[in-house]
Structures are given as structure tokens and as C-alpha cells.
N, C-alpha and C positions, 0 to 999 in steps of 0.2 A: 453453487457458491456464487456470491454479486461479485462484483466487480467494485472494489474499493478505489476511487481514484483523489485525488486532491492538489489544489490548485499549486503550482509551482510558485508563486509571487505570495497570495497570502496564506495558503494551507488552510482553506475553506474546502471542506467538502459536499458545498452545497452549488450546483451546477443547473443549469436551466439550455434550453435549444434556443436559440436567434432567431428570429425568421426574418429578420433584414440582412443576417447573413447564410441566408441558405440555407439554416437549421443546423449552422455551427454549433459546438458545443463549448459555452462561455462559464464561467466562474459569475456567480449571481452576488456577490459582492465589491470583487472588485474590475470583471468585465476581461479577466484574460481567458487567452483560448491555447496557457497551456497548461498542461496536468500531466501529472505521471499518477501510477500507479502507487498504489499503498503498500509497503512490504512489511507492515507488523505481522500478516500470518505467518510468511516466510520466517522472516527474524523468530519468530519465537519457534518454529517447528526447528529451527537449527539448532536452536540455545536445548530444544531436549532433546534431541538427535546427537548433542553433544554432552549431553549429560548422561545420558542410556550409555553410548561410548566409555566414557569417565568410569562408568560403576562397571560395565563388562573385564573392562582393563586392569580394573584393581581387583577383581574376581579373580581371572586369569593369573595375574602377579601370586598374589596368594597360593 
């Protein structure tokens, strides 16, 4: 699995390495060097983690 990350200032996930700054890792549009990770796989593996939950619960009730 990549590693989804995107830029904290514009949420461009398009990134390039520096090599006037060491081979920093910068935001190729707008030149920041911070980023977090991506958590749409998370978020959605909860939302049916949480729905499989929902349907066992009203199986159970039943």
C-alpha cells in the first residue's frame, strides 16, 4: 500500500525532493515542507467497520 500524503497549506498531493534543501520533501505547488498523511482509507474502513457493527446489532436484537 503507497503512502498517501498531502500538503497541509494547499492539499496538493503533488510533492517533489529539494536538493537545495538536502532533498527535503516540498509541496510542488506551493513550496511547503509540511504534509500529513491521507486518512480517506482509514475513514472509510471505519464507516464499514461501523456499519458491519450496525447490521450484527440488529441481528442480535432480533
Amino acid at each position: 500500500m503507497s503512502l498517501n500524503r498531502v500538503c497541509f497549506n494547499c492539499g496538493s498531493s503533488s510533492f517533489v525532493s529539494d536538493r537545495s534543501l538536502g532533498g527535503k520533501i516540498v509541496c510542488s505547488k506551493c513550496g511547503s515542507s509540511s504534509f500529513k498523511k491521507s486518512s480517506s482509507f482509514l475513514k472509510s474502513k471505519k464507516l464499514v467497520f461501523l456499519a458491519i457493527s450496525i447490521i450484527i446489532f440488529l441481528i442480535v436484537i432480533r
